[in-house]
MIVO-473981 format. One record per residue: x, y, z of N, C-alpha, C in turn; residue in one letter. Coordinates in steps of 0.1 Angstrom, whole numbers, plus 5000, padded with zeros to 4 digits. Example, Ala and Ser with C-alpha at 12.3 -4.5 7.8 and 13.67 -1.06 7.14 Angstrom:
BEGIN
513249435078512349555078513249675078a 512849785071513749895071512950005079s 
This chain:
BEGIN
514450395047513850525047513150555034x 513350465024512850485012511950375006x 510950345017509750275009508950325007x 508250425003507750525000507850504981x 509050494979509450514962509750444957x 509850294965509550154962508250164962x 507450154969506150134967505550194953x 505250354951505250354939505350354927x 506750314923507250254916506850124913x 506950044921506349904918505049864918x 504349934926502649934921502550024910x 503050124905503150224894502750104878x 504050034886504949914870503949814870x 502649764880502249664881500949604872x 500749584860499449614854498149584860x 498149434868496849434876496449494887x 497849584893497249714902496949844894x 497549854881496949974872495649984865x 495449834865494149834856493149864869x 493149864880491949864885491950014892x 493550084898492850224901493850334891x 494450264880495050384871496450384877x 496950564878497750584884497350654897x 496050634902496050694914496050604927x 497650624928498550584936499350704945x 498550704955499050874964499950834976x 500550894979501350904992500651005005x 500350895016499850945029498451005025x 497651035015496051085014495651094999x 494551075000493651084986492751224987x 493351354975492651434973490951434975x 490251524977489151504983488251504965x 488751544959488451544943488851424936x 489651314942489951234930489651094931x 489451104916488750974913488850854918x 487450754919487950624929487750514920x 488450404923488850334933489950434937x 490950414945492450454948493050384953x 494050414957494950374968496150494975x 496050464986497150614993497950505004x 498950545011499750465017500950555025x 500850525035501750525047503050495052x 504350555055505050485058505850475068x 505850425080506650475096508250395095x 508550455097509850415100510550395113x 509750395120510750355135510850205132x 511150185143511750075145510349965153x 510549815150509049795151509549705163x 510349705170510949635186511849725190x 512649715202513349835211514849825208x 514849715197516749725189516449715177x 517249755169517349775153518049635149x 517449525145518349385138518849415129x 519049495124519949505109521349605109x 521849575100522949695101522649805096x 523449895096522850015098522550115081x 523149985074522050005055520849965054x 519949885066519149855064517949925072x 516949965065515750005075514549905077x 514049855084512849825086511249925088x 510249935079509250025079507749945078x 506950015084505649955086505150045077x 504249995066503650075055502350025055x 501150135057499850115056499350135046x 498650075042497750115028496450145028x 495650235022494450205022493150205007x 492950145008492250134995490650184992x 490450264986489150354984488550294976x 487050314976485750294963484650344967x 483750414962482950464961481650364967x 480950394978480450294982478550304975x 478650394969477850434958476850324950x 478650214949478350124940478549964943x 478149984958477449904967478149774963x 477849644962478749594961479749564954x 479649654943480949614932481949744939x 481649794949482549894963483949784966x 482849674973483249614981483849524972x 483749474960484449364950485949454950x 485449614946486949624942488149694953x 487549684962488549704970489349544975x 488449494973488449304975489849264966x 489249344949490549324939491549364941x 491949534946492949614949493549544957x 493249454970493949434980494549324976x 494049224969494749104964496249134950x 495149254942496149284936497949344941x 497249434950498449474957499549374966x 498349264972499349124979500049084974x 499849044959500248994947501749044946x 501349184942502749224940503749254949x 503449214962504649294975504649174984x 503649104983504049004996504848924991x 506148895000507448805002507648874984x 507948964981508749024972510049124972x 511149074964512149114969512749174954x 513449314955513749324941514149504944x 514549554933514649724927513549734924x 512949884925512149984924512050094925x 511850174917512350364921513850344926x 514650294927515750314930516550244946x 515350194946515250144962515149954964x 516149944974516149744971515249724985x 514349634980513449604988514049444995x 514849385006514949295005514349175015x 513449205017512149175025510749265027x 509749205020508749255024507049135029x 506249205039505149115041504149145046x 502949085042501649115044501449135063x 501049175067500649195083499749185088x 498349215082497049235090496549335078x 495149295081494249375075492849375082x 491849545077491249545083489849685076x 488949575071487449695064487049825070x 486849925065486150035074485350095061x 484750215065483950315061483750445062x 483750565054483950675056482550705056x 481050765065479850825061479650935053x 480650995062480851155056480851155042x 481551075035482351095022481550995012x 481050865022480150745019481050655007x 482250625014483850495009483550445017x 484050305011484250185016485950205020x 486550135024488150085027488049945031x 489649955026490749845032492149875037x 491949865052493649915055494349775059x 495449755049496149655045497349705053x 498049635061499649665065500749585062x 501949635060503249535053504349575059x 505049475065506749505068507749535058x 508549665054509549605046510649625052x 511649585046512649595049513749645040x 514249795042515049805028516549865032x 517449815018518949835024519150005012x 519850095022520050245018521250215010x 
């Protein structure tokens, strides 16, 4: 129930996720004011089949990510969301450890998938990850 404060925590701690969007690292939306690149992220917690495999310290959560840039800047948009996503794989895929307070003891990359805002004129990347964490 607590990947949420793993997540930023550990992308907080991570330097080649800091060097490229700071600390703007949001939970569920990106202010309509703030600065890009970013990243904001998602986290469901049901259950991702019709039984819970774990005991009952453990949650399993599907966490979405998504990664902003300014599509302004045309392809170096598209490089740095390219970077963010790798960067972020880097640090969470098959990673296992403390963070904010929270033991992550399974986590993994899922799928991913480009989009575009016109309205707003962003690029994205929604990246998805399993984790798995014990309360």
């Amino acid at each position: 129930m607590n990947a949420g404060k793993y997540i930023y925590a550990k992308l907080s701690a991570t330097s080649a996720v800091t060097a490229l969007v700071g600390s703007r690292i949001y939970p569920i939306f990106i202010a309509q004011e703030a600065a890009l690149p970013a990243i904001a992220y998602t986290v469901d917690n049901r259950p991702t089949d019709a039984m819970k495999d774990k005991k009952a310290d453990h949650d399993t959560s599907i966490v979405t990510f998504s990664f902003w840039a300014d599509a302004a800047q045309g392809q170096n948009a598209y490089q740095a969301i390219e970077d963010i996503d790798a960067a972020v794989r880097t640090a969470l895929d098959f990673v296992t450890g403390t963070a904010g307070g929270v033991t992550v003891e399974a986590c993994k990359y899922l799928s991913s998938v480009d989009g575009m805002d016109a309205d707003s004129m962003t690029l994205s990347r929604t990246a998805t990850y399993q984790f798995i964490t014990r309360n």
